[in-house]
N, C-alpha and C positions, 0 to 999 in steps of 0.2 A: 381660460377657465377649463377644466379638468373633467371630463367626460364621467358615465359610472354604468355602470353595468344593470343598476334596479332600478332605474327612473322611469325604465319601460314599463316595470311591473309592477310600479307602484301607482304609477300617474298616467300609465295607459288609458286613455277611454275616462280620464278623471276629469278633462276639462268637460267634453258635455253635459257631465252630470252636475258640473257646476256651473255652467252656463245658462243651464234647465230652472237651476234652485234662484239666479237672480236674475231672468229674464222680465219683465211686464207682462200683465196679462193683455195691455189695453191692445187693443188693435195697430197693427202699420197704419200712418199717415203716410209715409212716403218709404223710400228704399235708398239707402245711400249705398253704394259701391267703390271700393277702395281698392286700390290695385297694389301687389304685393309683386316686386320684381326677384327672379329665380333666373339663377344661373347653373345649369350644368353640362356635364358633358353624356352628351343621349347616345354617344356611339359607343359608350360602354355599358356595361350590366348594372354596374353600384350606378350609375347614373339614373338607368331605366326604372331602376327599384324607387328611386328618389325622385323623381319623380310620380311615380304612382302615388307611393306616400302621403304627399302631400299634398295633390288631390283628393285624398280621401280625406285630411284634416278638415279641409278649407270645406266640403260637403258635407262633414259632420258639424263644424262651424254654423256655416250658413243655414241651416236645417233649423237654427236654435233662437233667431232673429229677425230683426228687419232691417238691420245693417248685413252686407255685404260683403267678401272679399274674391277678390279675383287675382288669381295666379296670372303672372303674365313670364310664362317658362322661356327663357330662351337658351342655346345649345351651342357651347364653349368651344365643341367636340374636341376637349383636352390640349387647344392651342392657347398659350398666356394672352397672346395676343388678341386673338377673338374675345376671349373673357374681357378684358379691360374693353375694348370696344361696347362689348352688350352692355357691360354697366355703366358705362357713360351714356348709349343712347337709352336705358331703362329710365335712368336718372333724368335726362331730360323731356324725352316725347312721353314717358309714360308719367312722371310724377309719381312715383311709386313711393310708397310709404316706409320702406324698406327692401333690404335685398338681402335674399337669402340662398345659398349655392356653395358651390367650391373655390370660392375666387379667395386666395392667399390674400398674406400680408402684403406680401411684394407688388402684387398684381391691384390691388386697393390703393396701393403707397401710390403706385403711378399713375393711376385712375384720378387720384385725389389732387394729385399736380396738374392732372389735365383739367379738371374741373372740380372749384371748390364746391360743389352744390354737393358733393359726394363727403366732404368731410361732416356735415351734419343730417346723413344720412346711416339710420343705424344697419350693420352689417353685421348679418350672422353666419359665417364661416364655417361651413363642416369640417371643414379641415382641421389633422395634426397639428398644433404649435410645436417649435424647438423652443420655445423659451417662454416664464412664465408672463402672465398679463403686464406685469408693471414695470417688466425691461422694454414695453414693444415701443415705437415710436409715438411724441407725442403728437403725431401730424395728424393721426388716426381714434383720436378719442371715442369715436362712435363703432370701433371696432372688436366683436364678439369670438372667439374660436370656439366653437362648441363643440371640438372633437378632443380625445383623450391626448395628454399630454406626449409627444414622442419620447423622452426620456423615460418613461413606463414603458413603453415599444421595446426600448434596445436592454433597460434592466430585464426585462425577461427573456427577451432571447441572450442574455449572458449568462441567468442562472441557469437555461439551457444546455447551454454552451458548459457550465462549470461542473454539471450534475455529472457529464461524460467525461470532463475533463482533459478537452483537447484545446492542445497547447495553442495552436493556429489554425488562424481562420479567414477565410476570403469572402468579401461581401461585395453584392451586386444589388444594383440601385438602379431606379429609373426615376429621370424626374419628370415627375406627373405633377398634376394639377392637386391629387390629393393629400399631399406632405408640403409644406413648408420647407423644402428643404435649405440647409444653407451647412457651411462644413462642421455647425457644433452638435450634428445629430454624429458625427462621423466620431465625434470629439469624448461626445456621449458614453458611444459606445464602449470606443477605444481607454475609456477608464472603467467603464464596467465589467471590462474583461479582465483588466489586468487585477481587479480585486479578487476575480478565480483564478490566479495564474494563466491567464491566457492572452495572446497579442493578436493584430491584426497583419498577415501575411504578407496579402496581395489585396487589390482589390478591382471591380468591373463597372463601369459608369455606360449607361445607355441613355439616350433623349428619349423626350416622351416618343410614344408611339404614331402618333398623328406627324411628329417632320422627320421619321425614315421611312425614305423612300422604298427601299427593300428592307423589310425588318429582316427577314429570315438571313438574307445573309450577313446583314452587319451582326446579328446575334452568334452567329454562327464563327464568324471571324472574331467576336470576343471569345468563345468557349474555347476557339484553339489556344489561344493565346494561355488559356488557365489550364488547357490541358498539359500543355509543357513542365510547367512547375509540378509540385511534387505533393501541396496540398490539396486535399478532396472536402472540406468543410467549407460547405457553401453557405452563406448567410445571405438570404435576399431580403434586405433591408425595409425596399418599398417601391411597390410593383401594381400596376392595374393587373387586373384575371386575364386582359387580353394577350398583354407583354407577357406574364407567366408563361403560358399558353405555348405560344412560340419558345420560349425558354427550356422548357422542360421535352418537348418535343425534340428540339436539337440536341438537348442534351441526351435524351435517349438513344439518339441515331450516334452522337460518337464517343459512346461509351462511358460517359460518367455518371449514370445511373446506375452502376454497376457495384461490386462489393468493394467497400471500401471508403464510399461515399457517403458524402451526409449531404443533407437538405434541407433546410429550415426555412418556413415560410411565413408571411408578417399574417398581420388580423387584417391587411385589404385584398388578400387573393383567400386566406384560409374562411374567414367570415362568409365570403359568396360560394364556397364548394356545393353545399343543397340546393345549387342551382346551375350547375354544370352538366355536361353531358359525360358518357362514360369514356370517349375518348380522353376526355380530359384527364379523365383518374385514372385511367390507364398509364398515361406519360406518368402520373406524380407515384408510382407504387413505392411503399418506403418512407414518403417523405414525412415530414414533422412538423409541426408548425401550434400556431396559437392563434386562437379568434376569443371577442369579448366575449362571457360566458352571460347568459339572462336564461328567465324562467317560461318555457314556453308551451307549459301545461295549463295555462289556468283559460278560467272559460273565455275570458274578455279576449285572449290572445287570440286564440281558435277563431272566435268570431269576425276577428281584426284579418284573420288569414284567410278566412274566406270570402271576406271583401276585396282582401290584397289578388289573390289569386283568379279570383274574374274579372276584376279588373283588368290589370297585366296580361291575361290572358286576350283580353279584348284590342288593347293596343298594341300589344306585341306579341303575335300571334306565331313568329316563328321561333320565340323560345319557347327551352320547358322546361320542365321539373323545376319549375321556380315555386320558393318558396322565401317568405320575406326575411332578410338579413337583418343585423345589427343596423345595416348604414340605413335602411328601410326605416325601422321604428328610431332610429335617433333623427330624420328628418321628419318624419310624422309627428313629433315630440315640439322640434324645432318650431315647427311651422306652427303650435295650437300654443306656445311660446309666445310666439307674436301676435298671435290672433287674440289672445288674453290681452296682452299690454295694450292691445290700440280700443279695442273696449273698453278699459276701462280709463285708459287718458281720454276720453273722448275723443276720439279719431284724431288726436295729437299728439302720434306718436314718439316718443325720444327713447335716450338710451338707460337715461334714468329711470324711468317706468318701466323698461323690459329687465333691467338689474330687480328691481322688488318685485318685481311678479316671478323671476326666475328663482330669486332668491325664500322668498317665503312660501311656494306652493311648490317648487323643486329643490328641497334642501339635501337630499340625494344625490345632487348634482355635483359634488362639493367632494364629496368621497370620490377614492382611487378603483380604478375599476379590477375585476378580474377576469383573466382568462385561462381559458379553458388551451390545455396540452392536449393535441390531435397528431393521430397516426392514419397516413394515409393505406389503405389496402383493402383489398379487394374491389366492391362498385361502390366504396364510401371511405368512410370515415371512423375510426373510434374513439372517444377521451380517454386519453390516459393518466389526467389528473389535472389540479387546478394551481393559477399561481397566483398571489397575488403579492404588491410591494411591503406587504406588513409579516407577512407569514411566508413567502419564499414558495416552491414547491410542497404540494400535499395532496394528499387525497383527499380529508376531513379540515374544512374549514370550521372551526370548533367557535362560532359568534351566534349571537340569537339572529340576527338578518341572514344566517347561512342554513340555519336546521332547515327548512324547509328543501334546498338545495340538495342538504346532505338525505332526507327523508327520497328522493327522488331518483341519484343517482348512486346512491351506495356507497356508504366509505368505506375507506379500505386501512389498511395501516401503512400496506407499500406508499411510496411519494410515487411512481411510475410503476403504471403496469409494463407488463413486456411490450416490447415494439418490435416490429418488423423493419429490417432494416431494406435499401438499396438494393437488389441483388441477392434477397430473400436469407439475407443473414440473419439471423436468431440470436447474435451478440454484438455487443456495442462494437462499431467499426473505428478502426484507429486513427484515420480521416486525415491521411494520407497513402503515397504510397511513392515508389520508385519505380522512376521512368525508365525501361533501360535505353529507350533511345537517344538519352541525354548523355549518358558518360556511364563506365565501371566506376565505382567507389575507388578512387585511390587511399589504402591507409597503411600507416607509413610503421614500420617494426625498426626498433632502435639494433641497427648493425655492429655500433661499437658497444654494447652490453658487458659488463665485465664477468656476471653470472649466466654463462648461457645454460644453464637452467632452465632459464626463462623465458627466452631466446636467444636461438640458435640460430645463426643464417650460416650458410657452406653453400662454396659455390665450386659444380665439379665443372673441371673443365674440359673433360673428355666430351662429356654429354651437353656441356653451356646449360645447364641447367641452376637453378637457386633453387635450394632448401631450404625453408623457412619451419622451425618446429619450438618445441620447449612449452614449461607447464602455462605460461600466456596466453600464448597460440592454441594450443588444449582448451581453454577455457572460454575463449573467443570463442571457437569453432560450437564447444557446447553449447554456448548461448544463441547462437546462428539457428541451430537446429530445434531450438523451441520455437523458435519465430515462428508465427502465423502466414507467411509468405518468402520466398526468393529473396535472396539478397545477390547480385553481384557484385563482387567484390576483386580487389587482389590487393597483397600483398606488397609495398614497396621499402626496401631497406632502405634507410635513411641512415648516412655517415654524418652523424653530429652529436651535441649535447641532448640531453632531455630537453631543456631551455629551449632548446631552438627546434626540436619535434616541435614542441606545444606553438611556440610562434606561428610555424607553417602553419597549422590546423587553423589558428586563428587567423591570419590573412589568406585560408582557404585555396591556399597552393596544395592540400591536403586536405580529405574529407574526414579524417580522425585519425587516432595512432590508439595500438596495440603493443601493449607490453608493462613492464613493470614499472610505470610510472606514479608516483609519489603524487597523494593529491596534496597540494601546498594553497595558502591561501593567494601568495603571490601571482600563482595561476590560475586561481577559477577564476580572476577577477578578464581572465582572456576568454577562458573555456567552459565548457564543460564537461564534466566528468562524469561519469556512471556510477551505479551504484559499486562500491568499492567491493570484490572479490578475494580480498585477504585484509587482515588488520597491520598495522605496521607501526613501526617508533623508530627511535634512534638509538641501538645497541653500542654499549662499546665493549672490546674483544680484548682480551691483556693476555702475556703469558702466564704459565701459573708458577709458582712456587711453596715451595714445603710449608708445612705448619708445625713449629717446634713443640706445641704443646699436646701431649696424650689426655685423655679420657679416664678414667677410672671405672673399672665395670664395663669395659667398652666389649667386651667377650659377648657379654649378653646379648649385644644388638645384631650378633650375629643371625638370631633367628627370631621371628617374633613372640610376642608372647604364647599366640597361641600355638605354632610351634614347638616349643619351651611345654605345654603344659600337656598336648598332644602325645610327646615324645615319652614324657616322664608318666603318666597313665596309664599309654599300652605297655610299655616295659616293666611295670609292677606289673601290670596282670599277665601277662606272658610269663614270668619269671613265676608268679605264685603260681600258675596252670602245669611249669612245668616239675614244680617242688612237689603241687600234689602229685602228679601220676610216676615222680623218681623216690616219693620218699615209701614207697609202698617195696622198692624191689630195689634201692641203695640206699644202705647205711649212712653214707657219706653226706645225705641230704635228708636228713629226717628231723633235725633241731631246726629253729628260727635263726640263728644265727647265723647257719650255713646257707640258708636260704638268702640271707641278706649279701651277705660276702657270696655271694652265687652273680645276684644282681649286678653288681658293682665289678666283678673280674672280668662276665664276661659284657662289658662294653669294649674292653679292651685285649679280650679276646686271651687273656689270660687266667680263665680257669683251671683249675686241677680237677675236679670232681669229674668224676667220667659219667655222663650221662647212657644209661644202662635200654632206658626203655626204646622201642623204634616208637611210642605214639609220641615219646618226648622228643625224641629226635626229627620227626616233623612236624613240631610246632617250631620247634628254636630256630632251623633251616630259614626259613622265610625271616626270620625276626633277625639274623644274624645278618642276611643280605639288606636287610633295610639299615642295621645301623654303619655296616660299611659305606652303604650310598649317602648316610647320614655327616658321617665323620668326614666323610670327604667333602662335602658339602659345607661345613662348618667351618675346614681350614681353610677355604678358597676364599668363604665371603669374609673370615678376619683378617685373612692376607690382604683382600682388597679393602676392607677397612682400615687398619695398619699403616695402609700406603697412600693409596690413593682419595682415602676420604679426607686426609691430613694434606690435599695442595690447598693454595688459596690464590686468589687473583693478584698480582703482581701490583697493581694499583687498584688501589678502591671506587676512587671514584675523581671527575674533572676536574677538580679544585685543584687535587694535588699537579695535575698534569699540566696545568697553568703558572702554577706556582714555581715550578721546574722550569717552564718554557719545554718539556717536552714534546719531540716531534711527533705525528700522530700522522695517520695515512684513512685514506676514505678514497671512493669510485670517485675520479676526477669527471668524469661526466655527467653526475648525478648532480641531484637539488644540494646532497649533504656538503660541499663545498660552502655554499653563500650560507648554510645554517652554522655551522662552525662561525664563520665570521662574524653574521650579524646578529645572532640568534645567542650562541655559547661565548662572544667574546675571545674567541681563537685567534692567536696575530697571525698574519695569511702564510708569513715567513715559515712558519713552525707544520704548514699543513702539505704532506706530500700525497701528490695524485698519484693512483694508482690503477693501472688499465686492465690486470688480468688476475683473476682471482688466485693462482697459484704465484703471483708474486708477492704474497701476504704472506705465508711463512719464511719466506727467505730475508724479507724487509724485517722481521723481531728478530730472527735467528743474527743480523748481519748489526742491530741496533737502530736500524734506518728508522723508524719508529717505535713507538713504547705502547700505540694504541693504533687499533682500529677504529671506527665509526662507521656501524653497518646497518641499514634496516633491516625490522624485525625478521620480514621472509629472507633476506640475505642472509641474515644472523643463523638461521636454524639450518641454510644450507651448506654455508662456512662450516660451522662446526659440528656439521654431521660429517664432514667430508673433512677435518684438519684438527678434530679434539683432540686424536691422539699425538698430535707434534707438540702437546703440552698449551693450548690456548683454552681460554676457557673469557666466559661472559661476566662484565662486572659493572656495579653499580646500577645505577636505576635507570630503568626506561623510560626516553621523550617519549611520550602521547603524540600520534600522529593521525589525522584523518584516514588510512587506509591507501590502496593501490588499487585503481581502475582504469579505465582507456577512457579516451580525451575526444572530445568532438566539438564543433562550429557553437559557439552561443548560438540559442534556440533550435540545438539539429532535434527534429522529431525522434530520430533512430537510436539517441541518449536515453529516451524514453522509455524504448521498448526493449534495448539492452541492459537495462536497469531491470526490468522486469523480469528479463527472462534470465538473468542473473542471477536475482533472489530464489524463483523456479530451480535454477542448478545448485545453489547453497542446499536449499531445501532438501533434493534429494537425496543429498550427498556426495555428489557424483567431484565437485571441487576437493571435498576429504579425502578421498579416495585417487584423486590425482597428485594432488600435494604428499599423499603417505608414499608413492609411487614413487615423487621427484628424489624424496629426502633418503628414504629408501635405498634407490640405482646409484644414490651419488656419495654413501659414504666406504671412507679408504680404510675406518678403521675395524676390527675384527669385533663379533660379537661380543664376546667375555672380554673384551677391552673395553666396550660399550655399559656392560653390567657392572664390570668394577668399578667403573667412573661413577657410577651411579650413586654404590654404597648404601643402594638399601637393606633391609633386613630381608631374608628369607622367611617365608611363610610355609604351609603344613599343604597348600595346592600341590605344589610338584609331588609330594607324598603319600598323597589321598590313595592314591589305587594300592599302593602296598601296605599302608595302614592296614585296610579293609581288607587283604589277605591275610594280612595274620591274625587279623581279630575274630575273622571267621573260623579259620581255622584251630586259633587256641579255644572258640568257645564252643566248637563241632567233639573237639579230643576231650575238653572239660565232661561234657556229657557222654561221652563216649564210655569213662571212666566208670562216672561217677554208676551209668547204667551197670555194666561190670560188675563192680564193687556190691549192687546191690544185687542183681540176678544169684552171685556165689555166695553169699551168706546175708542173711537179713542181719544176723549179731553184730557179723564185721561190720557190715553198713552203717547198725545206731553209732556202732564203735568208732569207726572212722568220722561220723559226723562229730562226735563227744569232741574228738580229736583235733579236728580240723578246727573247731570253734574256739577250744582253751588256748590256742597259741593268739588267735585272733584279738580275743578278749585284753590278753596279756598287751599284747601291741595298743591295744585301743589305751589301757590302763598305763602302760610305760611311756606314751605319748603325753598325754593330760598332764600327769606328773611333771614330766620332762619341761611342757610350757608353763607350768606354774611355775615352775623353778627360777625358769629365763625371767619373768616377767617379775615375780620378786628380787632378781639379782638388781636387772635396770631400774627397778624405783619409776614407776611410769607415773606414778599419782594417779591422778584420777579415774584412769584408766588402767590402771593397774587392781583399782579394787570394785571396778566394774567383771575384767576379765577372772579376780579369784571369786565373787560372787557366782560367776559363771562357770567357773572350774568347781567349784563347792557344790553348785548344784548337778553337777557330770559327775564326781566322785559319789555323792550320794544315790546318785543312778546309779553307776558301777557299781555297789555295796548292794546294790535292790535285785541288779542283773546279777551280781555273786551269787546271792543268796538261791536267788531262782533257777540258775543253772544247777548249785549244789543238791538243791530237791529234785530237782527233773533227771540226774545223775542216782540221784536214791530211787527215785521212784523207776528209772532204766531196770536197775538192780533187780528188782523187786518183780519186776517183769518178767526178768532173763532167768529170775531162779524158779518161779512159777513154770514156767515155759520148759525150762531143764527137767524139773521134777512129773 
C-alpha cells in the first residue's frame, strides 16, 4: 500500500477528535487493556523517533476511553534475526493484538513458518515494498506495508539523475531492516535510468550496520575500490543516518567529496537531517538528496511537536536538535490506524476492519507521495524544488491539494534552484573524472592515411622522435583545451584499416582514435562517435573534357550587370563633363555629334579631337586609366569563359560507369571500399586501391581508372591541390553522417568531446583551420583558380577608381561652371540656353527613336501601352518646347533692357 505525503496533515490529531465525538458518556465499569506488539530498532534515530511517536498516539488514545492499549516495544537493533525472534515471542507470551515495527516481508515470511499463530495476525510494516500488495506471497494475508512504494524511491532519484544528465552512475546500498530489499529495486532503477539515457556503472553493497564488525574500515575498503574507477556519481540507494554517517566521513578524508563529485541521498538519511548534528553536515556539504515533503506550519503540527520534543527529550537525553521526521508522524498515524480498527471491531481485531478504517477515514493514503529536492550546505539544508511521479521535477505544483504548499514556499518557474555542488562548484559536475594513476589514454591516429592533411605521422630518425600533426590532430587538441580538466593522453599510430582502428577501440586495446574517420552505421553499432567535426558524402572525381557547344551573348557574362551599368553611366558623364569645359575653347567638340563619336573612340583610345583644355585633361587622365584596367579585365574573364567554363566531367554520373564496367579507384583503407560493393553495387574486380594521394593523377593520366571515389573533406583537398591536372567533381553527393573520433561504448569523454566540439564549431576556430588546410595544400596558381571558376566580374574591384573620377569630373563640372558665370553673367544664361537645347534634342531624338523600334516589332499589346506612353512624353516635349521658347524670349527681353 502506497504511503502519501498529506495524511499527516490531513488526519493528524483527527482520530481524537473523533474518538471524543463517539465515545459514552456513561461511566467506566471496568478497564480493558490490550497489548499492541512493536518492533523496532532503538539503536538508530528513525527508530527512536518511532518510538516516541507512538507513545504519544496510544496516550492520546487511551486519554479518550476506558478501554486501554499498551505498547509493548521491543528492540530489533537492525538484526533480521532479532526481529523475527521478538515477533514470535510478542506473538506468544504477549498475545498481542497486532504488531507494528520494521519487520519486512522476508522477516514475517519466516516468522510465519516458524509459527502459524503469526499468519492471522495483522502486521503493519513501515517499511518500503519493491513490489506492489497483490504480487506479495500468499502465506502472508494479514500483511500491511505502510511505507511508500520503493519504485517511487528510484523514479525520482532518476529524474535526478536525468535533469544533469549523467550518463553513469554508481550506487551504494545497505541492507537494513528498513527496505525490503531484493534485486528488483536494483532492476527498478536500472530501467528508470535508462528512459533518461543513463546506465548503471559500477555498484557498492554493505550489510546492515549491526554485523560489521569494523564499519569504518570495511567502508573505507569499499570507497577505495570506487575510487579507482573513473565514475564520481554516487547514488545511495538506502542507507540508515548511522551508515551514511561513516559513509560520508570516509568519503571526505579520501577525496571524493571533492569537485567532480555527486551525491545523492535517499528519503531515509535526507528525512532525519533536522535532527543531526553539524558534524554531520559538515561531511555531506554539496550533497543532494530528496525527503517526503508534508506541511509543517499548521497549529495541530506545532502542538504535536511540542509534545514530540519533550518527550524525546526525556527519554533520549543525549540527542538534539531533534525535531519529529516524516518516519515520526507516519508511525504516529500508523499506530491511531490500529487503535481505530480494534475499537471499533470490538477488541476483535483483523485485517479486514483495519483495510475499512484505513480506507475510508485515510483515503489519502492511496495517493503517490511527493518529495522535496534538498541541497545540502552550510549548517542545513535548502529545497530546491519538488517532485513528484505525475508532474516530474517543478517548482509550482499547480493542483487544489498543492495551493497551500505553493502559498508557503513560493513558486518559482525554475524546476531547480542553483545548487552547490562537492567542492564548492557553482555548475553542474560531470560526475566523472580521470584517474591518472590508472593508465595515459592510449588513442590511436591512423599511420597509413592516404590524405595526410589530416594526418601526418613522420618519424625522424636522427632524433627517434614521432610527429604526429595535420588538420585532425588541430582539432583534437582544440577540443582538449576547452575541457574543464587535464586529460592525459598520447598519441599512438596505428598501421591498419580504419576497420580495424575502430575494432581496437571497441575491444578496448585502445581508448579512442583520432582522425578522419567516417561515421558509418556499420560502426556505431561497435562504437561511439563524437559529435561529427566536418560533414562528408561520397564524391566522385572524373577528368574533364571540352564542351563543344558556345553560348550566345556569352560576352556579356563577362561582367555583371551591375558592372555593365556602373561602366556605361560614369562614362556618359565623364565624356559629357569633358565636352562641356572643351566645347568652350575647341571647335572640334562643340556639336552633339562629336561629342558622341568622342565617347565611343576614346574607349579604344582612338580619338582625333585634341583635347585643348588642362581642366579636361585631368578629368579624362583618371577615366582613361580605369578603362585600360577595364579592358584588361574584360579580355581575361572571356578568355577564361571561352575556355575554361566550356570543360565538363568526363562521366556524369555511376550508372554510366557501371554500365562500362569502368575501373574506378578509392583509399584502400577507408570505409569507401565495402560502400562501393555493398552499398553502390561495384563488382570488387573493377575497384582499384589506392594508398597515396599523388597517385590519383597519374592512375586517369595512365587510364588505370576512369573515377575517383572521395569523401567530401578529401574531395575539397584533392581538388584544391590537383584541379588544375584537368579533374574536376561529378554527379551527386552520397549523404553521409560526418567525420568524428571514435571511443569505447558508454566512454563518458564522447560526452564531453562532443561538447566542446560544438564550443570549437561555434567559434569558428574549425573554419579557420580548414581555410588553412585547403589553403597550404593547393598546387594550382591563383588565376588558374579564378578561371576555373568563370564567374562574372563585378564593379568591387573598381569601386575606388570609380569614386576618383566621379569626384573629380563633378569638382572640374563646378569649377567651370563657377568660371563661366564669375566672367559674364550674359555668357552664363547663354551657355545654360545652350547647354540645355542639345539635351532636350537628345531627350526628343531618343523617344522618337523608341517609338519607332516598337512600332517596327508589332509588340501588341504592349506596343500600345508603350505609344500611349510615348504620346504622352511627346506631349510634354511640345509643353517643354514651348516653355523653353518663352523663357528664351523672355531671356531676350532681359538682355536688351539690361543693354539699354
Amino acid at each position: 500500500m502506497g504511503g502519501t505525503i498529506f495524511f499527516f496533515v490531513l488526519h493528524l490529531f483527527a482520530w481524537p477528535g473523533f474518538l471524543l465525538a463517539n465515545e459514552t458518556t456513561h461511566q467506566c465499569l471496568s478497564t480493558r487493556i490490550k497489548n499492541i506488539g512493536v518492533v523496532l530498532d532503538l539503536d538508530s534515530l528513525m527508530g527512536k523517533q518511532q518510538k516516541v511517536a507512538m507513545e504519544i498516539a496510544v496516550q492520546e488514545f487511551n486519554s479518550f476511553g476506558c478501554s486501554k492499549l499498551e505498547l509493548n516495544i521491543q528492540n530489533s537493533k537492525g538484526i533480521s534475526a532479532t526481529a523475527i525472534s521478538t515477533a514470535l515471542n510478542l506473538t506468544q507470551s504477549k498475545q498481542v493484538l497486532a504488531l507494528i515495527g520494521t519487520i519486512t516481508h522476508n522477516e514475517a515470511t519466516i516468522a510465519s513458518e516458524l509459527n502459524d499463530t503469526i499468519k492471522n495476525i495483522p502486521i503493519l510494516s513501515l517499511t518500503s515494498p519493491t513490489s506492489n500488495m497483490e504480487m506479495l506471497s500468499p502465506q502472508l494475508p494479514n500483511f500491511i506495508q505502510f511505507g511508500n512504494d520503493i519504485k517511487i524511491h528510484m523514479q525520482c532519484i532518476s529524474a535526478i539523475v536525468g535533469e544533469f544528465r549523467w550518463r553513469k552512475v554508481t550506487t551504494i546500498y545497505e541492507l537494513n531492516n528498513m527496505f525490503s530489499f531484493d534485486p528488483e529495486m536494483v532492476l527498478d532503477l536500472s530501467y528508470s535510468l535508462r528512459l533518461v539515457g543513463s546506465q548503471i556503472d559500477d555498484h557498492l553493497q554493505f550489510p546492515s550496520l549491526p554485523y560489521l564488525s569494523d564499519p569504518k574500515s570495511t567502508i573505507e575498503n569499499g570507497l577505495k575500490k570506487l575510487k579507482r574507477k573513473s565514475n564520481r556519481v554516487f547514488l545511495i540507494l538506502q542507507s540508515s543516518l548511522e551508515m551514511a554517517n561513516i559513509l560520508f566521513e570516509k568519503a571526505k578524508q579520501m577525496g571524493l567529496m571533492e569537485k567532480d563529485s555527486v551525491w545523492v541521498i535517499p528519503d531515509g538519511v535526507a528525512s532525519l537531517l533536522d535532527s543531526v548534528n553539524s558534524t554531520v553536515i559538515i561531511n555531506m556539504q554539496g550533497v543532494i538528496g530528496f525527503k517526503t515533503h508534508f506541511i509543517e506550519t499548521s497549529e495541530k503540527f506545532r502542538r504535536f511537536k511540542f509534545k514530540f520534543r519533550r518527550r524525546f527529550a526525556l527519554e533520549f537525553a543525549e540527542e538534539d536538535n531533534i525535531s519529529p521526521s516524516f518516519f515520526a508522524l507516519q508511525s504516529y498515524d500508523a499506530t491511531w490506524v490500529v487503535a481505530q480498527a480494534t475499537r471499533k471491531s470490538q477488541w476483535k481485531f483483523n485485517l479486514e476492519q483495519l483495510s475499512k478504517t484505513n480506507l475510508s477515514n485515510n483515503r489519502k493514503l492511496q495517493q503517490s507521495p511527493i518529495f522535496s529536492i534538498i541541497n545540502v550546505i552550510g549548517k542545513s539544508y535548502r529545497e530546491l524544488g519538488l517532485w513528484s511521479p505525475e508532474l516530474g521535477l517543478t517548482k509550482s505544483l499547480v493542483t487544489e491539494q498543492l495551493r497551500e504548499i505553493m502559498k508557503t514556499h513560493g513558486a518559482s518557474t525554475k524546476v531547480l534552484s542553483t545548487i552547490y555542488w562537492p567542492g564548492g562548484l557553482q555548475f553542474v559536475p560531470k560526475g566523472w573524472t580521470h584517474n591518472t594513476k590508472e593508465k595515459i589514454l592510449q588513442i590511436a591516429v591512423p599511420a597509413n592515411g592516404v590524405f595526410h592533411q589530416f594526418v601526418n605521422v613522420t618519424y625522424d630518425q636522427n632524433t627517434n622522435n614521432t610527429s604526429i600533426t595535420g588538420f585532425s590532430i588541430d582539432v583534437f587538441k582544440a577540443a582538449i583545451n576547452t575541457l574543464p580538466y587535464d586529460l592525459n593522453y598520447t598519441f599512438v599510430p596505428f598501421n591498419g584499416s580504419y576497420d580495424e582502428m575502430v575494432e581496437k577501440v571497441y575491444n578496448k586495446t585502445l581508448d579512442a582514435a583520432v582522425g578522419d574517420t567516417s561515421i558509418m552505421a556499420y560502426r556505431y553499432h561497435l562504437v561511439d562517435f563524437s559529435q561529427p567535426y566536418l560533414e562528408s558524402g561520397l564524391n566522385m572525381v572524373v577528368p574533364e573534357q571540352s564542351k563543344k557547344s558556345k553560348e550566345a551573348w556569352m560576352f556579356f557574362d563577362a561582367f555583371t550587370k551591375e558592372m555593365w551599368l556602373m561602366m556605361t553611366t560614369l562614362h556618359i558623364f565623364v565624356g559629357l563633363v569633358i565636352w562641356l569645359i572643351e566645347r568652350q575653347v575647341n571647335a572640334e567638340l562643340k556639336g552633339l555629334g562629336s561629342m558622341l563619336w568622342f565617347l565611343v573612340t576614346v574607349i579604344f583610345y582612338a580619338h582625333r579631337e585634341p583635347i585643348r583644355s588642362p581642366l579636361a585633361r585631368t578629368v579624362m587622365a583618371p577615366w582613361l586609366f580605369v578603362i585600360l584596367i577595364a579592358t584588361s579585365t574584360f579580355t581575361a574573364s572571356l578568355t577564361s569563359m571561352m575556355t575554361f567554363s566550356q570543360l565538363v566531367p568526363s562521366v556524369l554520373d555511376i550508372q554510366t560507369l557501371q554500365k562500362r564496367n569502368s575501373p574506378v579507384g578509392c583509399n584502400g583503407n577507408s570505409f569507401i571500399v565495402k560502400y562501393l560493393t555493398e552499398v553502390l553495387n561495384f563488382k570488387p574486380e573493377n575497384i582499384r586501391k589506392i594508398y597515396s594521394v599523388s597517385d590519383y593523377p597519374n592512375a586517369f593520366q595512365n587510364k588505370y581508372i576512369e573515377a575517383a571515389f572521395l569523401s567530401t573533406p578529401h574531395t575539397k583537398v584533392f581538388l584544391a591541390k590537383y584541379s588544375c591536372k584537368g579533374l574536376i567533381k561529378a554527379g551527386n553527393t552520397f549523404k553521409l553522417d560526418g567525420i568524428g573520433f571514435v571511443f569505447p561504448k558508454g566512454s563518458n569523454l564522447a560526452a564531453d568531446i562532443s561538447e566542446a566540439l560544438l564550443k570549437v564549431i561555434e567559434s569558428g576556430e574549425i573554419e579557420e583551420l580548414e581555410k588553412e588546410m585547403l589553403g597550404g595544400n593547393s598546387s594550382c596558381s591563383p588565376l588558374h583558380n579564378k578561371m576555373k571558376d568563370g564567374s562574372s566580374t563585378g564593379f568591387q574591384p573598381f569601386l575606388g577608381l570609380f569614386c576618383i573620377c566621379a569626384v573629380v569630373s563633378i569638382l572640374a563640372l563646378l569649377y567651370n561652371m563657377i568660371c563661366v558665370f564669375m566672367n559674364d553673367v550674359e555668357t552664363f544664361t547663354n551657355y545654360i540656353h545652350v547647354t540645355l537645347t542639345p539635351l532636350r534634342r537628345i531627350y526628343i531624338w531618343t523617344s522618337a527613336s523608341f517609338t519607332w523600334i516598337c512600332s517596327t516589332l508589332q509588340w501588341g499589346s504592349i506596343r500600345s501601352v508603350i505609344t500611349t506612353t510615348i504620346t504622352g512624353n511627346a506631349e510634354e516635349t511640345t509643353i517643354n518646347s514651348q516653355q523653353s521658347t518663352m523663357a528664351v524670349e523672355v531671356t531676350d527681353v532681359v538682355l536688351a533692357s539690361h543693354s539699354s
